[in-house]
N, C-alpha and C positions, 0 to 999 in steps of 0.2 A: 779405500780398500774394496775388497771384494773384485770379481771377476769379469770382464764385460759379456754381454748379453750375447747368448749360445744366438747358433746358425739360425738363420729364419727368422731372427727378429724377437725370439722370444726370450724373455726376462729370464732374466738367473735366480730362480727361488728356492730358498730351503725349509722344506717345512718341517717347523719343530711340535714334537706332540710328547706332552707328558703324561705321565700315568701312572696309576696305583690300582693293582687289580683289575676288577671290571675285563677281561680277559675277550670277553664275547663282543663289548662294543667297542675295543681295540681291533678285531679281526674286520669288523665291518666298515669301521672308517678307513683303515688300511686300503680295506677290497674297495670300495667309493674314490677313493686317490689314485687306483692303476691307472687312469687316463692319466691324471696327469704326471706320474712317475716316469712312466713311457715316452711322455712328450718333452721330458728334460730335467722335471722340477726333482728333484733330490729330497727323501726325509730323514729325521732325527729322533729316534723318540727314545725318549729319556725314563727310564724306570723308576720308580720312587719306590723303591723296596718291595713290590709283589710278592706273595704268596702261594698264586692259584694257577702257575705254572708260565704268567703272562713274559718270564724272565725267557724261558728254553721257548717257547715260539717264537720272539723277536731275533735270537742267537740263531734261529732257522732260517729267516728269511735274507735271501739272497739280496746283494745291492742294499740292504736296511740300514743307515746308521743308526746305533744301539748304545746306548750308556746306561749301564747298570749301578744305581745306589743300593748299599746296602740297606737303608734305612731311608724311610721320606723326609726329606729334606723342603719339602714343600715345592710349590710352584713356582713361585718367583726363581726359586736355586734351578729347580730343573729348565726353566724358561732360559737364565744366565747360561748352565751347560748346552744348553743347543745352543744359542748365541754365539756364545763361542767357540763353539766345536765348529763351524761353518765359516763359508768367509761370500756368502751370494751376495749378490746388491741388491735381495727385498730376502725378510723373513717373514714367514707366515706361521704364526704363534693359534695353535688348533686344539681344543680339548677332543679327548677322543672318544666322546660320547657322541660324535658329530658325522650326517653322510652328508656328503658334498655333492653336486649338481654339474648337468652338462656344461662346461665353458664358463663355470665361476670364475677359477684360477685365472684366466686372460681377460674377461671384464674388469675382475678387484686390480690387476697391474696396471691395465688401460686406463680404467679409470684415478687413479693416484696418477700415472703419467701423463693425463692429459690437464688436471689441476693442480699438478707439482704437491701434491700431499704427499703428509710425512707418514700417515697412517689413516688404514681405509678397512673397514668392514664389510661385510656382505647384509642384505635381507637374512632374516632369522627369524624361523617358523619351532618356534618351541614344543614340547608334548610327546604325545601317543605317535608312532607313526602311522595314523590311522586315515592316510588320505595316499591317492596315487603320486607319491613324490617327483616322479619321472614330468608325469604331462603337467603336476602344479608350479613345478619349479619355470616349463617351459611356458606357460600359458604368463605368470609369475613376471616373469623377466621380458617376457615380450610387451606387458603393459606398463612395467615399471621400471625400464632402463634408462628414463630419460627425469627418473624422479632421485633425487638425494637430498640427505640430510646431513647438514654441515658444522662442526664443532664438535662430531660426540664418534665413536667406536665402543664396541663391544668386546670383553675379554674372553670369549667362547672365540672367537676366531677373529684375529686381525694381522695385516699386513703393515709390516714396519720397514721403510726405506733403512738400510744399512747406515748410511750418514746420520740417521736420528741417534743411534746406539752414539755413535764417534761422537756426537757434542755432548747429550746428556748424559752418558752413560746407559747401566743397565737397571735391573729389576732392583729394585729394595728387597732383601732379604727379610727385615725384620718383621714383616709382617708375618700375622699368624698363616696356617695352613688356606690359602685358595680365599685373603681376606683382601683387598683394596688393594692390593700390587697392581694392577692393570689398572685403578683409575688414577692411584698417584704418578704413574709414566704418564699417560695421557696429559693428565694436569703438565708437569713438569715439560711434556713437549711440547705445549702449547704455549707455555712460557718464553720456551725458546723459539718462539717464533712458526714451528712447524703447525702444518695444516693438518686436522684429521675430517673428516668424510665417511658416510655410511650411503652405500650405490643401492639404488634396486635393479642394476643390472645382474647382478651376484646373487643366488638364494642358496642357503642350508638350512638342514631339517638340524634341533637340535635336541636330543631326550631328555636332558634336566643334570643339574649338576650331580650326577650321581656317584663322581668317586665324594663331592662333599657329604653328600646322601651316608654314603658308607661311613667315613669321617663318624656324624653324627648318630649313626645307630652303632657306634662301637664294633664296626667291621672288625675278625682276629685279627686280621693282618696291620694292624693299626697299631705304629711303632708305640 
């Protein structure tokens, strides 16, 4: 399934991004993605019931695919509706508390296509954004492109070859809101044989789980 690889050589990616409020670090990883929006890669982001208007901004954005829940359905569900809203041959599973870097997107695909991995991660710098993201990410990747760590992925951002979906399946719903869904697939893919990979060719800033943040201080918007 899926589509073969647009002109130029580059991968056919969709990236899915779910969300629950948080409004402001939706606008920002969006604006962090226009490279690679523009260079082919396609998004999905999936609403989990919002309140604080994050529904009528994604409804604005031109070229956006958008799926609106009326109520949160959690992650794992919203993960499954971009999954299958899509049909690329890699998906890129993104919380949207996340800015992305110069020429991440082409190293995490390279590097999966040059070890045949089923799922591949990036570097991940957690916190404040209190560092120059632009020259760390580059200084970052210049030292540590030729460094990885093999066996594990990160559920803040991961890259999933479309054949991983077709054998094992998709997300376990039953878990609770934003609880082990990302490392029981992991598990499960590795069973099946598939390879997962973390690059330090690839680096993201990430601000901290903060729609779980919300979650747990009894955000109103909290079905």
């Amino acid at each position: 399934a899926g589509r073969p690889s647009s002109a130029g050589g580059r991968a056919d990616v969709a990236i899915v991004i779910p969300v629950f409020n948080q409004l402001d670090y939706t606008r920002r990883c969006l604006a962090s993605l226009a490279t690679d929006l523009a260079a082919g890669a396609s998004a999905m982001v999936v609403d989990n019931g919002s309140i604080d208007g994050t529904a009528e901004f994604l409804a604005a954005q031109p070229g956006l695919g958008f799926i609106r829940n009326p109520e949160n359905r959690g992650c794992a569900a919203a993960w499954n509706q971009g999954v299958q809203a899509t049909s690329s041959d890699w998906v890129l599973l993104i919380n949207n508390d996340v800015l992305v870097t110069e020429g991440w997107l082409p190293a995490l695909v390279g590097f999966a296509q040059k070890h045949n991995l089923g799922t591949v991660s990036p570097a991940i710098r957690e916190g404040e954004l209190n560092y120059d993201l632009v020259t760390y990410a580059r200084q970052f990747t210049t030292e540590m492109r030729d460094v990885s760590r093999w066996g594990t992925a990160n559920g803040v951002c991961f890259l999933v070859r479309r054949r991983v979906f077709e054998v094992i399946g998709l997300f376990d719903e039953h878990f609770r809101v934003g609880q082990f869904e990302d490392a029981d697939f992991f598990l499960r893919a590795r069973k099946a044989g598939f390879q997962l990979g973390t690059t330090g060719s690839s680096f993201i800033h990430h601000f901290g789980s903060v729609t779980q943040d919300a979650l747990r201080n009894n955000d109103p918007g909290r079905p």
